[in-house]
C-alpha positions as CSV (number, residue, x, y, z in Angstrom):
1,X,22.4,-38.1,-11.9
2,X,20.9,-40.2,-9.4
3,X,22.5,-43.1,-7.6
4,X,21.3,-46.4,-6.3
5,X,23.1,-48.6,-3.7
6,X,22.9,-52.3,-4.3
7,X,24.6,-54.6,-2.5
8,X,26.7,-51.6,-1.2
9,X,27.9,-50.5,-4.6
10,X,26.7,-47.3,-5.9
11,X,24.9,-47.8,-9.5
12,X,24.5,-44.7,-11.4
13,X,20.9,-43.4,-12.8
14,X,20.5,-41.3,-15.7
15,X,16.9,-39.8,-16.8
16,X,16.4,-39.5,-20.6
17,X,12.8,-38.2,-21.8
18,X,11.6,-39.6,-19.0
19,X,13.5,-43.0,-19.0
20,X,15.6,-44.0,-16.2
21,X,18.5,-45.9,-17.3
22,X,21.1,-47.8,-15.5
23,X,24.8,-47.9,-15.5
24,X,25.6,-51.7,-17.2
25,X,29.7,-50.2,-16.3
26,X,28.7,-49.6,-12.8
27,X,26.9,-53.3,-12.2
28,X,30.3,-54.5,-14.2
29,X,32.9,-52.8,-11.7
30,X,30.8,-53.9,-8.8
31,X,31.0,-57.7,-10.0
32,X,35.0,-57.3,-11.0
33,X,37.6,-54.8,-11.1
34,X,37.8,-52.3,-13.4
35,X,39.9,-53.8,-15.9
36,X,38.1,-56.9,-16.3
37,X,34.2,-54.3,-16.4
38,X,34.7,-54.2,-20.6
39,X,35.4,-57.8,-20.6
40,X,32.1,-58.3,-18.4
41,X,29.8,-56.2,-20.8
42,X,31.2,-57.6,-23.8
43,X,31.0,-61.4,-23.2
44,X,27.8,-59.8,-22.5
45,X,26.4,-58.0,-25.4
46,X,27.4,-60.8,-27.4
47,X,25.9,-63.5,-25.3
48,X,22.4,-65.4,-27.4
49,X,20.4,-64.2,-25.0
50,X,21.4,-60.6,-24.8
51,X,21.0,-60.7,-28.6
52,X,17.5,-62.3,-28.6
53,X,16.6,-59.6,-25.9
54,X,17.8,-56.6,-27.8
55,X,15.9,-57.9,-31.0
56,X,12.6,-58.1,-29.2
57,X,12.9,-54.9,-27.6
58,X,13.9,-53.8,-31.4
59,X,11.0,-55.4,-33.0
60,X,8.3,-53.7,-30.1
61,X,9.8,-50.1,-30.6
62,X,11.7,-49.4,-33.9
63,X,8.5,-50.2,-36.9
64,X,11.6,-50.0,-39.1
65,X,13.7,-52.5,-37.6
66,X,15.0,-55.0,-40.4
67,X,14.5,-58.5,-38.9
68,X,16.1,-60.3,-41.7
69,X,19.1,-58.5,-41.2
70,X,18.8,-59.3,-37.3
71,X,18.4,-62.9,-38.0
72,X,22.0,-62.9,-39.0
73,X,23.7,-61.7,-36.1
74,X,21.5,-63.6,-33.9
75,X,22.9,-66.9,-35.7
76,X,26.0,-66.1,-35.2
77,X,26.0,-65.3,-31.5
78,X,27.7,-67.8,-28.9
């Protein structure tokens, strides 16, 4: 697993099928402590524009995504 230092914290790197990933925990315990990381990516995740995000990426790469289905949760994020 590679590491990248930002901002002198280490971020973690994983390769899948050729696809390098970041560590979203990694970013979250470099902004906060670790206790307060899960409440970082959460308030993330279900942040509108997070949401929005993750349904276009959805819609460009899964032909079955259900968008009607999407359009649900996307209503109801904050």
């Amino acid at each position: 697993m590679a590491k990248l230092n930002v901002l002198q914290n280490e971020i973690s790197i994983i390769s899948v099928a050729g696809q390098d990933y970041i560590s979203l925990t990694d970013m979250a315990n470099a902004r906060t402590d670790d206790a307060r990381a899960a409440d970082v990516i959460k308030n993330w995740i279900r942040n509108r524009y997070t949401i929005e995000l993750l349904g276009t990426w959805e819609i460009i790469h899964n032909p079955d995504f259900k968008v009607v289905e999407f359009d649900h949760f996307k209503s109801q994020a904050v």
